[in-house]
N, C-alpha and C positions, 0 to 999 in steps of 0.2 A: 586376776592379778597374781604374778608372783612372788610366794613371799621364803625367805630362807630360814632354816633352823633355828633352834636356842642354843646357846651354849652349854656342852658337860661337859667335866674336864675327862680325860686318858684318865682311867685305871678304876674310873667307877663301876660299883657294880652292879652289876645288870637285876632291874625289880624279877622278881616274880611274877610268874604266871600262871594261870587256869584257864583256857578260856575253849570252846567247844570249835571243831573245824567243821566248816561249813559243808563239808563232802560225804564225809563220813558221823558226823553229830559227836563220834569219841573226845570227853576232854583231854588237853595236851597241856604238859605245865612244866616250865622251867626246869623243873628235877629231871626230867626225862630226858634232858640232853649234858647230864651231868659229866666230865670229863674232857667233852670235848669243846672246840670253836663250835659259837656258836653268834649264825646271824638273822636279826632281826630287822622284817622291812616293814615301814610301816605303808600299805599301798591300799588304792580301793578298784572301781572297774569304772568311773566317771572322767576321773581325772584327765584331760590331754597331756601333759605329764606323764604321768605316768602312761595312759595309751602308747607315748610317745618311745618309751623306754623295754614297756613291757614281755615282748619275747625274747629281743636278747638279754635283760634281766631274769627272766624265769630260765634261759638256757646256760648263765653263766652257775647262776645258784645250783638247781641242777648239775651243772658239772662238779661244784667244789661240796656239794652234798654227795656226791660218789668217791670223793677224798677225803671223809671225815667231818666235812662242819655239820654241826647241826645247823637248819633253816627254818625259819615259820615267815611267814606274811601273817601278817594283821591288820585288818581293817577297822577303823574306830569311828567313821563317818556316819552321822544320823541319815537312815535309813527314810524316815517319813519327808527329809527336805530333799534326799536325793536317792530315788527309791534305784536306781542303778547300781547301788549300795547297799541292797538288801542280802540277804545270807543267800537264798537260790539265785542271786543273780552273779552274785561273787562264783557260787560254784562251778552255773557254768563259766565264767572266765576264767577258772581252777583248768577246768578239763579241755577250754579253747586252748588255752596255753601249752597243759601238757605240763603242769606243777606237778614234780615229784616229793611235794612237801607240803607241810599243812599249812591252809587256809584261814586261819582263826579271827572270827568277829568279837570285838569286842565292845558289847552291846552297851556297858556302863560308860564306858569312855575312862573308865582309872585306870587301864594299862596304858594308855595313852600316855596319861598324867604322869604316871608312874617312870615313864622313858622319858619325858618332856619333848615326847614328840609334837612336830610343829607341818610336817608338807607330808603330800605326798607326791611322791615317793621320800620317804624318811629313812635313812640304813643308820645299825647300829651293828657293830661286828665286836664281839666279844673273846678275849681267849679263852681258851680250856679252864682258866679257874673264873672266867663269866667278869672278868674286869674290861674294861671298855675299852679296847683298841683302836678303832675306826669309827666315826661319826663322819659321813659327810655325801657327797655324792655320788651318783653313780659315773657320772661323764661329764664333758662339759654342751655331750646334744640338750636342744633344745626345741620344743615346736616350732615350726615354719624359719629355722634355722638349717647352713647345708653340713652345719658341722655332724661326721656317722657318730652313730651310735657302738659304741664300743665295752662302752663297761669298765675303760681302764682303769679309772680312779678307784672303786670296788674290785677289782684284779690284781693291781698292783698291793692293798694293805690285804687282801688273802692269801698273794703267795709271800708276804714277809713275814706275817704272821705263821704262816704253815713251815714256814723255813726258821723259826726262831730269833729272828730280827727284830729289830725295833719299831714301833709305829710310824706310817711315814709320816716325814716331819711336817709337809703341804697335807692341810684336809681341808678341802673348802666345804661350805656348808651346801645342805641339800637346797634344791630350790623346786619348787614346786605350787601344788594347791594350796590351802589353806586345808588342813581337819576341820571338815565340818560338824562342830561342835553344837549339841542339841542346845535348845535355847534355856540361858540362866548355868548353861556348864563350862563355859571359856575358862580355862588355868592362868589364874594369873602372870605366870609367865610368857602370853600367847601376846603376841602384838609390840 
């Protein structure tokens, strides 16, 4: 079943992070992408959803990580109810993809909590001083829908962002999985 985002408003600032990639085991934390845009997905390797979105998501990221935004993917899905979502399973979908950017599991599920992520694929696009510009979807494809997969919704608030403009004023919400959330860990904001 699909369900959509929670609400944050524009200009929040983006949590903190630590959390290890699943490629290379290196931790990766917030600070490290200090200065610039920076965006955060929150995706896994189960989802059809996300399956659905997935290369040209990793190819558009990819491209605007060769323009300066910082990138991470993070995964926060329990691992034991959907083992597709384990850290080696993530990585190779890292290197099927062809992700030029880190992987990060996040094994507690408070980064999660922390962005009030709710689906996956969940985008959060931040500018250079890490205040929340973009929350919402990648397109308006959908599984066993003819509409392409384009990216432009995620396209259009990176290049206004990168160009100094305003957030666009249309952000619909992600719609997607559910975060499969380990049991007795649901955020109350979830549902």
């Amino acid at each position: 079943m699909a369900i959509a985002n929670a609400e944050v408003p524009l200009g929040t600032p983006a949590p903190g992070f630590e959390l290890k990639d699943v490629r290379t085991g290196q931790r990766v934390r917030k600070e490290d992408f200090e200065g610039k845009p920076l965006l955060v997905i929150f995706m896994c390797n189960h989802c059809p959803y996300v399956r659905h979105v997935q290369d040209k998501l990793v190819e558009v990221a990819n491209r605007y990580q060769d323009r300066g935004v910082g990138v991470v993917a993070i995964s926060a899905n329990d691992p034991e109810a959907y083992p597709d979502d384990a850290p080696e399973e993530l990585a190779a979908q890292a290197e099927r993809l062809g992700m030029a950017f880190p992987y990060l599991f996040d094994e507690s599920q408070e980064v999660a909590k922390a962005y009030r992520a709710v689906t996956t694929p969940d985008l959060f696009l931040f500018d250079k001083d890490h205040r929340l510009f973009y929350r919402g979807r990648f397109d308006a494809a959908r599984p066993k829908q003819p509409t392409p997969v384009t990216g432009e919704d995620l396209i259009r608030a990176l290049e206004a962002l990168l160009a100094g403009e305003a957030p666009p004023e249309e952000q619909y919400p992600s719609v997607g999985c559910s975060i499969k959330w380990k049991p007795g860990n649901q955020p109350d904001y979830y549902g």
